[in-house]
Backbone as CSV, one residue per row, in Angstrom:
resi,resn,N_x,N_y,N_z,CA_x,CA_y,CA_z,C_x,C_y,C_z
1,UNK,0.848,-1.179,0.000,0.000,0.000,0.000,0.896,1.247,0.000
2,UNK,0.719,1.961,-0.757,1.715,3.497,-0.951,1.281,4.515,-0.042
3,UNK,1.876,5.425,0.199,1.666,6.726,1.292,0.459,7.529,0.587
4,UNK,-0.172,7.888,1.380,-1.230,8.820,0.538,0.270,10.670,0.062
5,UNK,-0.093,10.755,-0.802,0.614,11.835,-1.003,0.528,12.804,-0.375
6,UNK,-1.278,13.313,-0.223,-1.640,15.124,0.408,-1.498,15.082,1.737
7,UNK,-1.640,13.418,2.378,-1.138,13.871,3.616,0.512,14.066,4.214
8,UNK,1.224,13.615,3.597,2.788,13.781,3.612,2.779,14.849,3.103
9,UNK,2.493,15.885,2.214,2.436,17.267,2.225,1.863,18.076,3.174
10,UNK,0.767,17.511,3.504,0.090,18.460,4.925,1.561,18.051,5.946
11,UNK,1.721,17.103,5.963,2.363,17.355,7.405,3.639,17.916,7.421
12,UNK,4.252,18.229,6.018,5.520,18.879,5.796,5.067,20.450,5.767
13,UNK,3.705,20.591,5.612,3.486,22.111,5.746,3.422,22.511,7.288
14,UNK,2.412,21.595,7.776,2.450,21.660,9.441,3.616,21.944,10.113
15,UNK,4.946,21.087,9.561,6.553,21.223,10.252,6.634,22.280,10.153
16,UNK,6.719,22.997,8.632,7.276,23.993,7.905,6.973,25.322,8.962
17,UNK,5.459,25.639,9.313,4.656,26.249,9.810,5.301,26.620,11.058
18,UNK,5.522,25.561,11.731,5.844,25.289,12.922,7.145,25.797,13.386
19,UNK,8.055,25.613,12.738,9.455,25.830,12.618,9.545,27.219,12.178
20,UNK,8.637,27.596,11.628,8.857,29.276,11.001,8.222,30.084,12.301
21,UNK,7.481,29.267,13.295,6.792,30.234,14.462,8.386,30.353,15.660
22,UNK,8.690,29.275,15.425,9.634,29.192,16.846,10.514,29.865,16.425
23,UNK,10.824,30.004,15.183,12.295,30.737,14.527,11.596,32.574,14.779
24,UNK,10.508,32.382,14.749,10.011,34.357,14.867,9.845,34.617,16.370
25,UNK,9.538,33.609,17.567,9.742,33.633,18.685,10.942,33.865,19.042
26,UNK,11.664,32.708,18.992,13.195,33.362,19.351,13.818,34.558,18.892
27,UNK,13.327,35.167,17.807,13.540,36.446,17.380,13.329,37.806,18.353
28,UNK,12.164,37.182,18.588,10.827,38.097,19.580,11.799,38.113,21.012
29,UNK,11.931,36.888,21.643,12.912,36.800,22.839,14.357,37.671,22.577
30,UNK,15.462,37.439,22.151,16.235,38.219,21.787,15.972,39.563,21.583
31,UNK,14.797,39.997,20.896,15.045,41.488,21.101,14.140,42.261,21.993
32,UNK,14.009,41.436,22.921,13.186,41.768,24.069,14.475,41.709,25.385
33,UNK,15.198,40.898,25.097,16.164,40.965,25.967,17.133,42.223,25.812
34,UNK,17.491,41.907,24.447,18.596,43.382,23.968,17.992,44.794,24.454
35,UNK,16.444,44.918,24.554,15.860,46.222,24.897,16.314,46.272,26.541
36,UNK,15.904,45.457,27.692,15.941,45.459,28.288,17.582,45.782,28.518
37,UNK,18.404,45.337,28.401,19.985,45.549,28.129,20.427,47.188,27.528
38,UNK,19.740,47.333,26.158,20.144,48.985,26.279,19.507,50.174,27.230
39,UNK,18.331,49.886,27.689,17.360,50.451,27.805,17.436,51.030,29.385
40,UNK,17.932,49.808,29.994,17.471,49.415,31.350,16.691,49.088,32.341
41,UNK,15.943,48.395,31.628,13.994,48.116,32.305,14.294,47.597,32.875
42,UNK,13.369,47.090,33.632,13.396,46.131,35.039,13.047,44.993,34.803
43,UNK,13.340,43.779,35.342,12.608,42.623,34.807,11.456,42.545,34.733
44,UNK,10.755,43.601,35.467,9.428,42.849,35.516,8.936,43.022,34.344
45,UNK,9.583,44.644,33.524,9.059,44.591,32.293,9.402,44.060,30.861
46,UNK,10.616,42.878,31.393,11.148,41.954,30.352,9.971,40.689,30.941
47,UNK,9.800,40.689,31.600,8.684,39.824,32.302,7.125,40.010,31.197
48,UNK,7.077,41.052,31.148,5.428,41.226,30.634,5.914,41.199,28.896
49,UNK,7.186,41.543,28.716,7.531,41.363,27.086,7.744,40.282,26.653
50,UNK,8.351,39.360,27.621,8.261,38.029,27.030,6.842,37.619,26.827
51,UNK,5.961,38.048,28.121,4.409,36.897,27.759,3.788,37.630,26.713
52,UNK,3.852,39.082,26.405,3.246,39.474,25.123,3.570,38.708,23.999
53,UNK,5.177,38.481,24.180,5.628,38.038,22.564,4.804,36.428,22.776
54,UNK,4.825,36.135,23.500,3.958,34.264,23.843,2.793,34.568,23.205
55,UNK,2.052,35.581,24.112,0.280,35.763,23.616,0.268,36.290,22.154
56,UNK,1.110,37.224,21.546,0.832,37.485,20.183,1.142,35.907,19.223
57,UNK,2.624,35.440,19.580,3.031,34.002,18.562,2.126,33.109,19.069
């Protein structure tokens, strides 16, 4: 019996998808940290920037 094709494409889109969110998260983290670093905020407000960048990705 052979692989159905569209679903081995769905699920390479699903990866694809997936891998492109965590790669824009870690983006999101890093320059939430660097602000906090030039800036000098306090954690608490690297605190509320990280869960924004969570609740928006």
């Amino acid at each position: 019996m052979r692989p159905d094709p569209r679903r081995d494409s769905l699920a390479k889109r699903v990866c694809a998808d997936l891998d492109v969110a965590h790669v824009g998260l870690g983006f999101a983290a890093v320059a939430v940290v660097i602000a906090v670093l030039v800036f000098g905020l306090t954690p608490t407000a690297l605190a509320l920037g990280l869960l924004a960048v969570l609740a928006i990705d």
